[in-house]
C-alpha positions as CSV (number, residue, x, y, z in Angstrom):
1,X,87.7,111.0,90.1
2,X,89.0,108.1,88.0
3,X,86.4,107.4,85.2
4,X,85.9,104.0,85.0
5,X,83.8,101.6,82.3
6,X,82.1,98.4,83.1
7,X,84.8,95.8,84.0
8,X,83.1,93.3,81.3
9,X,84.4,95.7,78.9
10,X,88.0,95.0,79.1
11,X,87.5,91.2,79.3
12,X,87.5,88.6,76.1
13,X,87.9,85.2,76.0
14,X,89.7,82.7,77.7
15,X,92.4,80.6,76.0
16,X,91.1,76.8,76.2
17,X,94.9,76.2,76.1
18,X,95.6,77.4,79.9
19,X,95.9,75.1,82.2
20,X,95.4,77.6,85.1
21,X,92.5,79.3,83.0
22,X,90.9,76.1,83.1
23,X,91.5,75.8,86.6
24,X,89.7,79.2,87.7
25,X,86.7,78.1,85.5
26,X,86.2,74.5,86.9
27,X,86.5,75.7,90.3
28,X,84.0,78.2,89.4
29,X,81.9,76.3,87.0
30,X,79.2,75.8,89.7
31,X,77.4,79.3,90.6
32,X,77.4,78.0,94.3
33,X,81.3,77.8,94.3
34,X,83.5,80.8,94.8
35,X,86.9,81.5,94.1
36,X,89.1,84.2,95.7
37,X,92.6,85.7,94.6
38,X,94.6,86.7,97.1
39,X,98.1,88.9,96.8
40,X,100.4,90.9,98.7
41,X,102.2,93.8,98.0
42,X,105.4,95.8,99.6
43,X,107.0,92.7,100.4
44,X,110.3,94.3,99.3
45,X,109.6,97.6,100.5
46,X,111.9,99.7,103.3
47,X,109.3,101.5,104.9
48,X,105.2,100.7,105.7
49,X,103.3,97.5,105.8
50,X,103.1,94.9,103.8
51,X,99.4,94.6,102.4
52,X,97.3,91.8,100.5
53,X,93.9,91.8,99.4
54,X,91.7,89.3,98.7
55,X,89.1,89.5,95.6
56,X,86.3,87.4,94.9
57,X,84.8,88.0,91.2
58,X,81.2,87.0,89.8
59,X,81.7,83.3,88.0
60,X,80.7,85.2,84.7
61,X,83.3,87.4,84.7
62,X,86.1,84.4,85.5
63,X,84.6,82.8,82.5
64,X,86.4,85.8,80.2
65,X,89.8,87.3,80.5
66,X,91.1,90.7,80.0
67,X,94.2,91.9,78.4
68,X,93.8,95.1,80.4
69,X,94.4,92.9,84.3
70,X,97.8,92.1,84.8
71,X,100.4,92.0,87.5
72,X,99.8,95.0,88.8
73,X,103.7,95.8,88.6
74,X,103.7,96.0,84.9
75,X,100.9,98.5,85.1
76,X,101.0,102.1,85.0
77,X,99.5,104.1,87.8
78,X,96.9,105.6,86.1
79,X,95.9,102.2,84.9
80,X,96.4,100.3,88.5
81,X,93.8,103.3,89.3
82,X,91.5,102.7,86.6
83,X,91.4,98.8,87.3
84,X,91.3,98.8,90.8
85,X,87.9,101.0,90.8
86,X,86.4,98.7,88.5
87,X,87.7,95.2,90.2
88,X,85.9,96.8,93.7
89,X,83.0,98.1,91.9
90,X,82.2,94.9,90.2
91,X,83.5,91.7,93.0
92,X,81.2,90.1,95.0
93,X,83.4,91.1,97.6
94,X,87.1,92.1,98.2
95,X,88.6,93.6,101.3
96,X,92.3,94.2,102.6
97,X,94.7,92.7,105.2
98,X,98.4,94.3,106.4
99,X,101.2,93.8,108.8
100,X,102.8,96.4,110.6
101,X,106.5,97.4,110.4
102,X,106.9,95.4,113.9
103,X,105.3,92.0,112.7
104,X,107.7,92.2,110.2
105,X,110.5,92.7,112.7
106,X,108.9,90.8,114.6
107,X,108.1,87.2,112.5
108,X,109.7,88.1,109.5
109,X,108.8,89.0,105.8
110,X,107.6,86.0,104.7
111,X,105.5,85.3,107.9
112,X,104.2,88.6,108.1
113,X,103.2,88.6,104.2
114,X,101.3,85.6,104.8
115,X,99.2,87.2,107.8
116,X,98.7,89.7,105.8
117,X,96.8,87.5,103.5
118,X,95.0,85.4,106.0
119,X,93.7,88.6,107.2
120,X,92.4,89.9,104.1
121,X,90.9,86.5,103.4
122,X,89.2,86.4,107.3
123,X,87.7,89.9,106.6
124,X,85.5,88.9,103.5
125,X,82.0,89.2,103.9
126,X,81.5,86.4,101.5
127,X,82.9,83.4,102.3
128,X,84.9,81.9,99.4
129,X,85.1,77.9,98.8
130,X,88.8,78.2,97.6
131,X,91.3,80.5,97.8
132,X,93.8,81.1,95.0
133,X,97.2,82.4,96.7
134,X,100.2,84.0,94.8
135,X,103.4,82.3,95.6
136,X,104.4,78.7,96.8
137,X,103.6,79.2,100.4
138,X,100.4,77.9,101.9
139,X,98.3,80.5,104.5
140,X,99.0,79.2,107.7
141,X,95.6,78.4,110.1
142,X,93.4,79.6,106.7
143,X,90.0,77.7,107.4
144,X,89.1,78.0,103.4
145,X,90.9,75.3,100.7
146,X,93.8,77.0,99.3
147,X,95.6,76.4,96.2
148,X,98.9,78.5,95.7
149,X,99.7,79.5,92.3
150,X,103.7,80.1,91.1
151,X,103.3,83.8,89.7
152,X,100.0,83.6,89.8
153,X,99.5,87.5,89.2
154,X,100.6,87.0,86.0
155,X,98.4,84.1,85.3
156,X,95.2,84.5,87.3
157,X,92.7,86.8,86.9
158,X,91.5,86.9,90.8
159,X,94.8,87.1,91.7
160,X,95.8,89.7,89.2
161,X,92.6,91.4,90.5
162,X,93.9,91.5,94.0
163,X,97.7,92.5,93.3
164,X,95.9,95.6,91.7
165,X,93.7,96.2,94.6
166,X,96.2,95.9,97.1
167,X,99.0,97.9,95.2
168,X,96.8,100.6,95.0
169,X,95.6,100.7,98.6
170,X,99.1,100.7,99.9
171,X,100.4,103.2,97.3
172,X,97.6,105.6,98.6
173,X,98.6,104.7,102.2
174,X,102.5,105.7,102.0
175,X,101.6,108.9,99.9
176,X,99.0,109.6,102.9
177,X,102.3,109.4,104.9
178,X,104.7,110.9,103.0
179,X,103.8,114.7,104.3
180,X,104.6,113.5,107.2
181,X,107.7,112.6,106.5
182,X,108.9,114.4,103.4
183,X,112.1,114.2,103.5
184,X,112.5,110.0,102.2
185,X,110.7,110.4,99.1
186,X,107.7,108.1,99.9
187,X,105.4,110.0,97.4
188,X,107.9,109.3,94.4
189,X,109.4,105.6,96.0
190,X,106.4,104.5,97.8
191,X,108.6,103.2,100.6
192,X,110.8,101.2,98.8
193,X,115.0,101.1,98.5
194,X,115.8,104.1,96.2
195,X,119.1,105.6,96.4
196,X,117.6,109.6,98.0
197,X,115.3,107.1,100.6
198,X,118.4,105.2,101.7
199,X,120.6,108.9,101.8
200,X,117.5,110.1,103.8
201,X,118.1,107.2,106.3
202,X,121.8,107.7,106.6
203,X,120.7,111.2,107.4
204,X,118.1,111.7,109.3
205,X,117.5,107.6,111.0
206,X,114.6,105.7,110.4
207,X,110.9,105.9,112.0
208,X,107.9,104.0,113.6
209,X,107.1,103.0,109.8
210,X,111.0,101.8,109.0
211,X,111.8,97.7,109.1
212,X,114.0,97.8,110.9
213,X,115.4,94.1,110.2
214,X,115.7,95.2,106.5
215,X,119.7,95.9,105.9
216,X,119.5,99.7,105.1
217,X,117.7,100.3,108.8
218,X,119.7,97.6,110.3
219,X,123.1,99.6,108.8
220,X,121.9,102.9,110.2
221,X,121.5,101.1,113.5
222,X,125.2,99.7,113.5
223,X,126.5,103.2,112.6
224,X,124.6,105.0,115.7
């Protein structure tokens, strides 16, 4: 079990400099207004969905900011663990959303990474008043205000908060997998490109779990 401290902890101040800080705060400076992050993660990824979460976090802790939450891709995975224990244990509310292998066949990455998020978002139990999304693409049909955010992750702490949620909850997915199929590496590449995943392809065809509009499943395809 991950040992975890209270999130507060790992928070300090926020620069009064930020324009985006200063965004998060005023759209949370009334305790009746919430604000969610939302994220995906596995957009790039070979193998498995593609997953978003959506975090909503107390308006006392988006007054502060912690050195500790960051894009969850610069994080180690101890730390991803560490943080995403504490972001759940301490939100008003998060939950998750994915797409399948075949949506993303099916509509496309970018389509299917924005369902993901609408999902995630649709499955809160607490309803935010505005949603915070990573990227410049607006959640199709989302009946909350949205605001998208240019690398947010790196920016916003809800968003930051939900790259780490979700990265964890689809890392612990393709590792559930990954006995299943042992021989592409999921444990080590967590279903993404590497050179022994793409060997593995060559050798022994893709899955159910494989895109298989992504090149590498598209070349196998063209070869059989």
């Amino acid at each position: 079990m991950v040992k975890t401290k209270p999130l507060a902890n790992h928070f300090s101040s926020l620069s009064s400099q930020s324009p985006l800080s200063w965004l998060e705060l005023s759209a949370s400076s009334d305790t009746q207004r919430l604000v969610a992050g939302v994220d995906e993660v596995g957009r790039g990824a070979l193998f498995g969905p593609v997953v978003a979460a959506a975090v909503i976090l107390p308006a006392s802790v988006l007054q502060l900011a912690t050195a500790g939450i960051k894009d969850s891709k610069q994080l180690s995975g101890y730390r991803r663990l560490q943080l995403a224990a504490q972001i759940q244990a301490g939100a008003l509310d998060w939950n998750i959303g994915l797409a399948s292998s075949w949506e993303i066949d099916r509509i496309n990455i970018l389509q299917a990474s924005l369902l993901a998020m609408k999902r995630a978002v649709l499955k809160l139990k607490v309803q935010p008043d505005l949603c915070l999304v990573d990227g410049n693409q607006l959640i199709k049909d989302l009946p909350v205000p949205q605001k998208t955010l240019v690398r947010g992750d790196e920016q916003s702490l809800v968003i930051a908060s939900a790259s780490i949620v979700a990265k964890v909850w689809r890392d612990a997915l393709i590792v559930r997998l990954a006995s299943k199929y042992p021989m592409y590496d999921l444990a080590a590449n967590k279903g993404y490109g590497t050179q022994r995943h793409r060997q593995a392809l060559q050798q022994y065809g893709p899955t159910r779990w494989h895109r298989m509009s992504f090149s590498p499943c598209q070349k196998w395809a063209r070869e059989q």
